[in-house]
C-alpha positions in Angstrom: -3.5 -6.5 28.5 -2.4 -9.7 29.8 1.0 -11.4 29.9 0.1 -14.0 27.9 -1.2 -11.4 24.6 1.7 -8.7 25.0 4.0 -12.2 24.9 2.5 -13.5 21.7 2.3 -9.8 20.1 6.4 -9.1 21.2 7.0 -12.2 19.8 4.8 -11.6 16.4 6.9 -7.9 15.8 10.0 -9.4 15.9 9.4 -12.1 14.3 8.3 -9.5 11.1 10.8 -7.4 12.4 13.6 -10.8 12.1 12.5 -11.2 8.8 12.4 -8.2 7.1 16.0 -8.1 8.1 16.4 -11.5 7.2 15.1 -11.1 3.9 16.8 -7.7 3.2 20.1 -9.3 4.0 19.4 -12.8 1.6 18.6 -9.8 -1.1 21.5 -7.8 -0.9 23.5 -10.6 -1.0 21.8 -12.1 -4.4 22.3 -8.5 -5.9 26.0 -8.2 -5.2 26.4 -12.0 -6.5 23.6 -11.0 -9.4 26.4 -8.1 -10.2 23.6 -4.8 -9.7 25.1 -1.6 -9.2 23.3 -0.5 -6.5 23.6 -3.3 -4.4 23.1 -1.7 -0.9 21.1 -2.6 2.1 18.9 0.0 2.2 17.7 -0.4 -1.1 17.4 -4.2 -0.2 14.8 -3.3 3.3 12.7 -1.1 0.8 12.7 -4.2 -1.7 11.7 -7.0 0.7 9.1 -4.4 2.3 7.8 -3.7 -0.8 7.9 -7.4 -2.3 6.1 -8.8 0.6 3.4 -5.7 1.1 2.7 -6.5 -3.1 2.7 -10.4 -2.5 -0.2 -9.6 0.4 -2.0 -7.1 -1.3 -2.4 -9.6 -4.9 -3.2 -12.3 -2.4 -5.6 -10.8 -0.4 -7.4 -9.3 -4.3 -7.1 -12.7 -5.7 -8.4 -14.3 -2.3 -11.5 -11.8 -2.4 -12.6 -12.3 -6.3 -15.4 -15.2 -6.7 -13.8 -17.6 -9.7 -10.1 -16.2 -10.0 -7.5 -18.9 -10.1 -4.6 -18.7 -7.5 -2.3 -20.0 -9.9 -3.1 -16.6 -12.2 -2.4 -14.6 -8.7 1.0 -16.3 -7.7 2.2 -15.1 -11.4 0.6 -11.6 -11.3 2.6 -11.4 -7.7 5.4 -12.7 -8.9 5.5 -10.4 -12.1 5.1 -7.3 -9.7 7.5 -8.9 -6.9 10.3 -8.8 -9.8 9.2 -5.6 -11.1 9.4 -4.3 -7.8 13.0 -5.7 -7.1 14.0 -4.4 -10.7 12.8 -0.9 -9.6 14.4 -0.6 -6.2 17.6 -1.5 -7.7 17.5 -0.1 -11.0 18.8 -3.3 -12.5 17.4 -5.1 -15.2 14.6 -7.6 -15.4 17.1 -10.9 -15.6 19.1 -9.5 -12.4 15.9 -9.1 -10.6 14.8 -12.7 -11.3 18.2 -13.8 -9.3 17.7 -11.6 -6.4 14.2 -12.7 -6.4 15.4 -16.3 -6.1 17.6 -15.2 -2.8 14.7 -13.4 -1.2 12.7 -16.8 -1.8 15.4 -18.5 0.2 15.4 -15.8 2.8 11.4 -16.5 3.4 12.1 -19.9 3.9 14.0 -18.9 6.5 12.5 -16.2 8.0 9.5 -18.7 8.2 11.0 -21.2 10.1 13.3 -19.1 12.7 9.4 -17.3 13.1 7.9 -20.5 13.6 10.5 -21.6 16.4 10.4 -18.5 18.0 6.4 -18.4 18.3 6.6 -21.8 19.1 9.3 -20.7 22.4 6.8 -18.0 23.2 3.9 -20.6 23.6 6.1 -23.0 25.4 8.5 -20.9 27.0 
């Protein structure tokens, strides 16, 4: 294994690593603001895992079906992504929509902090 591949693949776990964390913590957050009762962290990691593993998988179907329209696979995901949230929580639908909305910011995040940190493994 060379240097340069083990640098690039530490860098790529924590950067999922990073954002998991990131994301769990952005989640937890919108659920004690959104007022769910059980609001903790753990049930936030198992959310954002389970978010993001649901948002891949309805990609990758949508990706892989001849004539399917990405706009109809952003709301499928998005429909499960909730339902997901909803389910971890055991909140309702409405709730889940406003935790959804803070792990949305967390990505944005998660994505950028990832992108310097690749970017400090290439250059670094």
């Amino acid at each position: 294994m060379t240097t340069f591949f083990a640098t690039e693949l530490a860098a790529m776990v924590a950067t999922g690593i990073i954002a998991i964390l990131i994301s769990s913590f952005f989640m937890w957050l919108g659920a004690k603001i959104a007022g769910v009762r059980y609001s903790k962290f753990g049930r936030a990691v198992v959310a954002a895992v389970a978010s993001g593993f649901i948002t891949w998988l309805v990609y990758y179907i949508f990706w892989q079906i001849p004539g399917t329209n990405t706009i109809l696979g952003l709301i499928i995901g998005l429909i499960l992504t909730i339902i997901v949230i909803k389910a971890a929580f055991s909140t309702s639908f409405g709730k889940a929509l406003l935790v959804w909305i803070f792990q949305v910011l967390s990505e944005a995040i998660a994505v950028f902090l990832g992108f310097m940190l690749f970017s400090f493994s290439i250059l670094g």
